[in-house]
C-alpha positions as CSV (number, residue, x, y, z in Angstrom):
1,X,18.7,146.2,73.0
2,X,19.0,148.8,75.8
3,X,20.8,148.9,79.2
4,X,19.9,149.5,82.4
5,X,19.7,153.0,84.3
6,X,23.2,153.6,85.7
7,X,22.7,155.9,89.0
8,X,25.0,159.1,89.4
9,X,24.9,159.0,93.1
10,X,22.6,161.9,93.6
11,X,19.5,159.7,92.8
12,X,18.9,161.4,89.6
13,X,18.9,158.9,86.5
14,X,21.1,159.4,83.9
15,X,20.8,159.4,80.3
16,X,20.4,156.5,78.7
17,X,23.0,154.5,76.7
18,X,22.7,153.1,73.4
19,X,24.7,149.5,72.5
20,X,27.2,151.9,70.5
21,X,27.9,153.9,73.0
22,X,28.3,151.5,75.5
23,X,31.2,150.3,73.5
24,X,32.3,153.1,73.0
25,X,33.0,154.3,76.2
26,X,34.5,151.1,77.3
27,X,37.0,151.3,74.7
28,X,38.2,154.7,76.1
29,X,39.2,153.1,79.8
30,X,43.3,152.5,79.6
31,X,44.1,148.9,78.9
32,X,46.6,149.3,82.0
33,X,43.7,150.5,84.7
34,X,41.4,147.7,83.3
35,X,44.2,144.6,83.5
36,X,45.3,145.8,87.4
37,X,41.7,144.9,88.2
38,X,41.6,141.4,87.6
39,X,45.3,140.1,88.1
40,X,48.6,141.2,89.1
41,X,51.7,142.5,87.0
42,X,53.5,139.3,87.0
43,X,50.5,137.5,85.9
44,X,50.4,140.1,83.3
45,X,54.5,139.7,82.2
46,X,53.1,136.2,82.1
47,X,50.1,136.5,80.0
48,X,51.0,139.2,77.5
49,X,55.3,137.8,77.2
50,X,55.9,134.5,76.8
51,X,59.1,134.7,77.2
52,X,58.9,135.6,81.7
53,X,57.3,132.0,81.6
54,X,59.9,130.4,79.5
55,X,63.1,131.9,81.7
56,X,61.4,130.6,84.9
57,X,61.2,127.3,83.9
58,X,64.9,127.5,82.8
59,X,65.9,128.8,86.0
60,X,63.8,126.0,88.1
61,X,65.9,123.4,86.3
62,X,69.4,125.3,86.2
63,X,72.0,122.0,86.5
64,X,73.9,122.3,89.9
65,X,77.7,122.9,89.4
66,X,80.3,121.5,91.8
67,X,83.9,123.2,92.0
68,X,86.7,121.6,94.0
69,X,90.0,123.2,95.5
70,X,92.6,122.0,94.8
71,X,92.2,122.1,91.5
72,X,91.5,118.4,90.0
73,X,94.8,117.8,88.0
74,X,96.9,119.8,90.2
75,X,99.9,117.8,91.0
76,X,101.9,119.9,93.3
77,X,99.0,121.4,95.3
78,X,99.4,123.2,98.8
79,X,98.9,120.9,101.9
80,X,98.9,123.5,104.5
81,X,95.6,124.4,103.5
82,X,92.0,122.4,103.8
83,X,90.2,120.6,101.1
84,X,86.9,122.7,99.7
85,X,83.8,121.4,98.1
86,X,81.5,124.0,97.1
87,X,78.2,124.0,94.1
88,X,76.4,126.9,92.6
89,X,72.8,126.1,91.7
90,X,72.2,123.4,94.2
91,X,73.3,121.4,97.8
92,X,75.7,118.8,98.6
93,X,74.6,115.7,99.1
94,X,78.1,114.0,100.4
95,X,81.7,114.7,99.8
96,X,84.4,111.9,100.5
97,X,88.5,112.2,100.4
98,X,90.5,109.4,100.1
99,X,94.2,109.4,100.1
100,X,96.3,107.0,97.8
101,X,98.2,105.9,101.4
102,X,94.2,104.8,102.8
103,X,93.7,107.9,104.8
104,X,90.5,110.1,104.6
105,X,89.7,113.4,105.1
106,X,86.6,114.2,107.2
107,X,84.9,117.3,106.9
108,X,81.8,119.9,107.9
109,X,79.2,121.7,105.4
110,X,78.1,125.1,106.6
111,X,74.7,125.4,106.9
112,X,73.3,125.9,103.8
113,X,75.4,123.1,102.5
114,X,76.9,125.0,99.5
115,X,80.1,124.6,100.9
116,X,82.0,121.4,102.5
117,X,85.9,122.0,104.2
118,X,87.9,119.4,105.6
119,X,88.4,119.5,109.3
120,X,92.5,118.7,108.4
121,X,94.7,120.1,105.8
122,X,96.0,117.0,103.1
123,X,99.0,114.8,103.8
124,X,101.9,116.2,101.7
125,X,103.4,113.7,98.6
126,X,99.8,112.3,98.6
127,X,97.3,111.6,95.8
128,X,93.7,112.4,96.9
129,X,90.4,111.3,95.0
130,X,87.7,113.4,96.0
131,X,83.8,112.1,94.8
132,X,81.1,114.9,95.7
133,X,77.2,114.6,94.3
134,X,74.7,117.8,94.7
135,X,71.1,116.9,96.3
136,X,69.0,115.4,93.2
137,X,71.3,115.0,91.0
138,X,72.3,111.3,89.0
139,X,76.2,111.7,88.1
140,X,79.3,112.5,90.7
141,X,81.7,114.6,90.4
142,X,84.9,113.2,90.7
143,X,88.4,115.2,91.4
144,X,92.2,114.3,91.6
145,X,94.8,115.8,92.9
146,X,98.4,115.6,94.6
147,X,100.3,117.6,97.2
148,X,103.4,118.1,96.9
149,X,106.0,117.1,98.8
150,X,108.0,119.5,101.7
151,X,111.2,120.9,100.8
152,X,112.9,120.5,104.1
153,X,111.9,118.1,107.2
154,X,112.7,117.3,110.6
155,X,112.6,114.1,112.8
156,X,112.2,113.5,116.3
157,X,113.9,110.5,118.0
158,X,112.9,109.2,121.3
159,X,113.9,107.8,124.0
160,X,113.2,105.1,125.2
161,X,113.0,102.5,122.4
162,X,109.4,101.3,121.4
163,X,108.4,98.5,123.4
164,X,111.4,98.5,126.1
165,X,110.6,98.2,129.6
166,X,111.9,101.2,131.5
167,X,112.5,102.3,135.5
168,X,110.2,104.4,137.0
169,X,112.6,107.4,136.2
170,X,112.5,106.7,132.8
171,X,111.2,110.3,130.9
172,X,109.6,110.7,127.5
173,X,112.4,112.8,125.7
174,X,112.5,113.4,122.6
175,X,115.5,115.1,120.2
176,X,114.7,117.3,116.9
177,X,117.0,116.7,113.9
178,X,116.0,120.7,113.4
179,X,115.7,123.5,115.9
180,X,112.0,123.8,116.1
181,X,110.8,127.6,116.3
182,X,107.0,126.9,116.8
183,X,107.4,125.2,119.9
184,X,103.6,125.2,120.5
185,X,102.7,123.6,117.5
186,X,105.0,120.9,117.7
187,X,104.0,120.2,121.2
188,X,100.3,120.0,120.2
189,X,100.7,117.1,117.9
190,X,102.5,115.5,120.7
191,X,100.7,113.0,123.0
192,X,102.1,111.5,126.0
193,X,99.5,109.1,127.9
194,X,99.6,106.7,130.5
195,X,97.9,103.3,131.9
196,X,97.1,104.0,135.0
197,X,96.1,107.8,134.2
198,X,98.3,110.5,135.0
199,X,99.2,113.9,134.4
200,X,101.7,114.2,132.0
201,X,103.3,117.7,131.0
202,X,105.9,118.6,128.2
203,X,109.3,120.4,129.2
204,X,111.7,122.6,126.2
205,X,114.7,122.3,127.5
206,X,115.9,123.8,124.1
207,X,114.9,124.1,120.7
208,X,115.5,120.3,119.9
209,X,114.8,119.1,123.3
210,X,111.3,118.2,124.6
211,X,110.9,115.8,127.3
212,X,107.7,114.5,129.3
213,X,107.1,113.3,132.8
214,X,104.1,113.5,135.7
215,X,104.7,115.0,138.8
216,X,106.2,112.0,140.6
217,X,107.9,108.7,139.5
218,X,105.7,106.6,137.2
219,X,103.8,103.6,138.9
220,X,105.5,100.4,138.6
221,X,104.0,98.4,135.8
222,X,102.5,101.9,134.2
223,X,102.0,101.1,129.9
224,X,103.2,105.0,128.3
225,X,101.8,105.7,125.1
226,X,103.6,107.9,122.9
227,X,101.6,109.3,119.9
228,X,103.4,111.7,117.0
229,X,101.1,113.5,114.4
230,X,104.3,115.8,113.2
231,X,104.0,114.8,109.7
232,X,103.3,118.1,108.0
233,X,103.9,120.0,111.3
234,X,105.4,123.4,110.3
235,X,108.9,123.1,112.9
236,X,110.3,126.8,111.5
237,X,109.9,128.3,108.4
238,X,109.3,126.1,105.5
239,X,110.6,123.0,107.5
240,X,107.8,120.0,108.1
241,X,107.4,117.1,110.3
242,X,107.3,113.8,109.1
243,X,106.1,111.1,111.4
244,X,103.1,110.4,112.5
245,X,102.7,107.1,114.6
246,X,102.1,105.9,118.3
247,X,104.8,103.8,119.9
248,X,104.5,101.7,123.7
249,X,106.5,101.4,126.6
250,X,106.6,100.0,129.6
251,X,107.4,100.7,133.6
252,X,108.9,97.4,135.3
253,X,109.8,97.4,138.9
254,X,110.8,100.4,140.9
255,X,114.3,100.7,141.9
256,X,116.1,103.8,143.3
257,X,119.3,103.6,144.6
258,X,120.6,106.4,147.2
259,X,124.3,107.3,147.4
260,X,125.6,109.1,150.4
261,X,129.0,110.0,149.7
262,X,129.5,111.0,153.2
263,X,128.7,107.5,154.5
264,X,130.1,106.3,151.4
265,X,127.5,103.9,151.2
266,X,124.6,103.0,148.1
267,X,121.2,101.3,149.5
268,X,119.4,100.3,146.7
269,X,115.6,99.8,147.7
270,X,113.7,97.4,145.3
271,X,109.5,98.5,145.2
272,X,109.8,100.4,148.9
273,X,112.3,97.6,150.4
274,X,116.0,97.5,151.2
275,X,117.2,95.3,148.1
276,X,121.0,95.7,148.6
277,X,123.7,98.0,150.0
278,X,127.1,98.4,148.6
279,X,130.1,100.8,149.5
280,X,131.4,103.5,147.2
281,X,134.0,105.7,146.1
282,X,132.5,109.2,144.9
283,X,134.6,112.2,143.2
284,X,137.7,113.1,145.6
285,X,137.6,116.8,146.7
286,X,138.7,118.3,143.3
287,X,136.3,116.3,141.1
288,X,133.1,116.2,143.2
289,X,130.6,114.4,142.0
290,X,127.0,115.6,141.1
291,X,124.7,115.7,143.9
292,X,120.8,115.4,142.8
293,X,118.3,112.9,141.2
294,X,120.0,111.2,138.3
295,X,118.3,108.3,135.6
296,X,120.4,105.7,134.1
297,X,120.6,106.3,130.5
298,X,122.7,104.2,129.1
299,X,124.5,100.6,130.3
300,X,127.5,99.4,129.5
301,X,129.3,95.6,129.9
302,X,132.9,97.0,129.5
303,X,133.8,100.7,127.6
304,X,136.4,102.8,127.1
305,X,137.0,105.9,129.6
306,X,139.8,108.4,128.3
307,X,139.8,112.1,130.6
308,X,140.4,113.8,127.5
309,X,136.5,113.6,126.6
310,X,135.7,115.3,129.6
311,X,137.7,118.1,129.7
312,X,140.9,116.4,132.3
313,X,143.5,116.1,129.6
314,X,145.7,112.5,129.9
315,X,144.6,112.2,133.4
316,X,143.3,108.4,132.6
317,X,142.6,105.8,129.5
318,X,141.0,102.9,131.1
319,X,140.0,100.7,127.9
320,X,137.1,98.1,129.8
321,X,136.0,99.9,132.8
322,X,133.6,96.9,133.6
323,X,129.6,97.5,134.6
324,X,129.5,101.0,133.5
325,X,126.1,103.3,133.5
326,X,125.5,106.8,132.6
327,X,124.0,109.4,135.0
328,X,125.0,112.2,133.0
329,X,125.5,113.8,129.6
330,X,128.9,115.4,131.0
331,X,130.0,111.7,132.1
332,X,128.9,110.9,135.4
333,X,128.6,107.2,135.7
334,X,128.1,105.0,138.3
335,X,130.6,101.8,137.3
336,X,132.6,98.7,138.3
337,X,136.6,99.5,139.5
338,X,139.3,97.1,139.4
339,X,142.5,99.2,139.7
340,X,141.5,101.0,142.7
341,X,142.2,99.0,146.1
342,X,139.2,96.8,147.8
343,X,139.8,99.3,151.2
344,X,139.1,102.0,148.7
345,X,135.1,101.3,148.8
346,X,133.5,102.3,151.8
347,X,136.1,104.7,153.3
348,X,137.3,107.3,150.8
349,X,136.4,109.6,147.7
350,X,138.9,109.1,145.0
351,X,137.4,109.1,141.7
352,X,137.0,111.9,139.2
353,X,133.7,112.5,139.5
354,X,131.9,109.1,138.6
355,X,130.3,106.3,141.4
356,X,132.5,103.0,141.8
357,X,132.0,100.0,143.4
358,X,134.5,97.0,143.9
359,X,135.0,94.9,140.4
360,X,137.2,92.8,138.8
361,X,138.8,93.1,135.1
362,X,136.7,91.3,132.2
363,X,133.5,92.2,133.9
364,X,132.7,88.5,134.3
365,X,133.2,87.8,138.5
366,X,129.5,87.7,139.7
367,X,131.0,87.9,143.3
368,X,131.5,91.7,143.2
369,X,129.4,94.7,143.9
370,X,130.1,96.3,140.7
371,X,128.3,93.0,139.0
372,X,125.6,92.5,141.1
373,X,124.6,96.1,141.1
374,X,124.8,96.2,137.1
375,X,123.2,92.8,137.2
376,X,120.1,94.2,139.4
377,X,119.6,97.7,137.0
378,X,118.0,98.7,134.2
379,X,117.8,102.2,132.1
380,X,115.7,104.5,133.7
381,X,116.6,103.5,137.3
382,X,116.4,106.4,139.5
383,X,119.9,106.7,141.6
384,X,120.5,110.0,144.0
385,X,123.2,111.3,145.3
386,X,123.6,113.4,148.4
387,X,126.5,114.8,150.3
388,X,128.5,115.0,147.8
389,X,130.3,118.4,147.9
390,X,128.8,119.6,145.0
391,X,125.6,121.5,143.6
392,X,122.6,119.7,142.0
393,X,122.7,118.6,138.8
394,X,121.4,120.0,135.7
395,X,118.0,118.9,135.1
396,X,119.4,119.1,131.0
397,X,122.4,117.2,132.0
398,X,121.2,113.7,131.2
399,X,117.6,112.5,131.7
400,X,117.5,113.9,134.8
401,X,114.6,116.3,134.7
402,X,113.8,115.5,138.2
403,X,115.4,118.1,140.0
404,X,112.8,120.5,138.5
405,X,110.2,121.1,140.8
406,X,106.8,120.8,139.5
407,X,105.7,124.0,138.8
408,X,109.0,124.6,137.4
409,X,108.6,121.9,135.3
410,X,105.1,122.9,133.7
411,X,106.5,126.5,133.1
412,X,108.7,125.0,130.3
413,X,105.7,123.6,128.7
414,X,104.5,125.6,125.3
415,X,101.0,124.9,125.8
């Protein structure tokens, strides 16, 4: 059977073609140039190798891996590092970490979710199940693992006592077991708040000293929140935090007594109103007594005072000085006196440096100044002295941060 007349292009016929050499001539064209024609090279791997098509359905149905750090098994495993998720081959679907003591760790994917970090480093001396499953997959993978516990720690004890009521001079302080060298982190996992809301800024008066106030005296009946997250909170070099809890006080009444030791004479004003006035003895002219705001910090029915613990030799040992409360770390108080003479009180300074008022031995006489004023106070009561001969007191000395000004204040802050 022939063919039809091919054209050359210049209109002239060419020769005809027989059936053999038809063939012939189409089995001369390079297998190559003929396949490109009709399909492309991958569909040629594919056609001509079977084994393109068998690696691609391998690699569609590659089983995702999930890898967890810490390692699961690891039984002294860093804490000052976050909790990783990640899978090769595949997405996460969800990650949980639960701690042994009912915490959890929350966490972020990036965006391709491959990877999942918690937002917090693990609790140390903690045992941490983590369960993570990739997107499609049946089984979870589950991972334990416990931190180990930190070498050396540090404490902070606070004043005042959890759930006390408090005057309205009453500061947050708070007293390191440790000398703490990252004073910014510390601070950070410090919270100080207050019902009603107020601004409340952190003071270092030294490395194991932090205390908090606001600007002015807290508002009578104000609820203070304190909240400590130092547990695992780097102090110094290798030495952690351990606490982490949130304790309440409370503001009762104001009080604040004013002592002018030229008048010799205490008013004490109860919320804004003259409450009571008593006279006084201050420090005589070679033991003046501190001038400045000063907070009550610590109350006494009856103690010991002996000079020798403040620096005056055998001066005096007065075992039961009655009604006796602390202005100052140095030992300023403000106290009952029974061996000095009733005409004392009102008319001259004779004291070594402390407050007295008129009181009788045993403490018990409810007829006396030194009673009644004890009677009507409670720690954190703000009492001032003026005109007393001497400079302001410390704002370390005692609780008696006060005598900072408030931008002085909030330059001692770390953050």
């Amino acid at each position: 059977m022939g063919v039809q007349h091919i054209s050359n292009g210049s209109g002239r016929q060419s020769r005809r073609w027989t059936r053999r050499g038809l063939i012939a001539a189409l089995g001369a064209v390079p297998a190559g140039a003929a396949l490109a024609g009709c399909s492309s090279s991958a569909d040629a791997s594919a056609t001509t190798d079977g084994k393109g098509a068998t690696a691609s359905v391998k690699s569609a149905t590659k089983k995702a891996t999930i890898t967890v750090t810490p390692v699961s098994g690891t039984r002294k495993a860093d804490f000052t590092s976050p909790v990783e998720v990640t899978v090769a081959d595949g997405t996460l679907a969800s990650v949980t970490v639960a701690g042994n003591d009912g915490s959890a760790l929350s966490g972020t994917f990036n965006e391709a979710k491959t990877k999942w970090t918690s937002a917090k480093n693990p609790y140390s001396g903690t045992k941490y199940t983590v369960t993570a499953k990739a997107q499609g997959a049946t089984d979870e993978t589950v991972a334990t693992f416990t931190t180990k516990s930190p070498g050396e720690t540090f404490l902070g004890y606070f004043t005042p006592e959890a759930d006390s009521t408090s005057g309205v001079g009453m500061p947050v302080s708070i007293n390191f077991t440790h000398a703490v060298a990252d004073r910014a982190a510390v601070q950070k996992a410090i919270t100080v708040t207050a019902e009603p809301e107020v601004e409340i800024v952190g003071h270092w008066f030294s490395d194991t000293r932090l205390d908090f106030r606001p600007e002015t005296y807290w508002a009578a009946g104000t609820k203070i929140t304190l909240g400590l997250r130092l547990k695992d909170v780097e102090g110094t070099d290798g030495v952690y935090g351990t606490q982490s809890k949130d304790v309440t006080f409370h503001i009762g009444r104001e009080q604040i007594s004013t002592v002018d030791l030229s008048a010799k004479q205490m008013v004490v004003k109860r919320d804004g109103a003259t409450y009571a006035s008593y006279p006084v003895s201050g420090g005589d002219s070679d033991h003046t007594t501190w001038s400045g705001i000063m907070v009550i910090s610590e109350r006494f029915k009856q103690t010991r005072m002996e000079s020798s613990t403040v620096g005056l030799g055998d001066e005096y040992d007065i075992s039961d000085v009655p009604h006796a409360q602390r202005l100052t770390t140095s030992g300023t108080f403000v106290h009952g006196n029974y061996w000095a003479s009733t005409s004392v009180f009102g008319s001259q300074n004779t004291s070594h440096g402390c407050v007295g008022l008129h009181d009788a031995k045993g403490a018990n006489d409810s007829s006396v100044a030194g009673y009644k004023f004890y009677e009507s106070s409670m720690l954190g009561d703000v009492v001032i002295v003026k005109n007393s001969g001497e400079k302001t007191v410390e704002a370390s000395n005692g609780l008696n941060g006060w005598n900072l000004s408030w931008s002085d204040w909030k330059a001692g802050s770390a953050v």
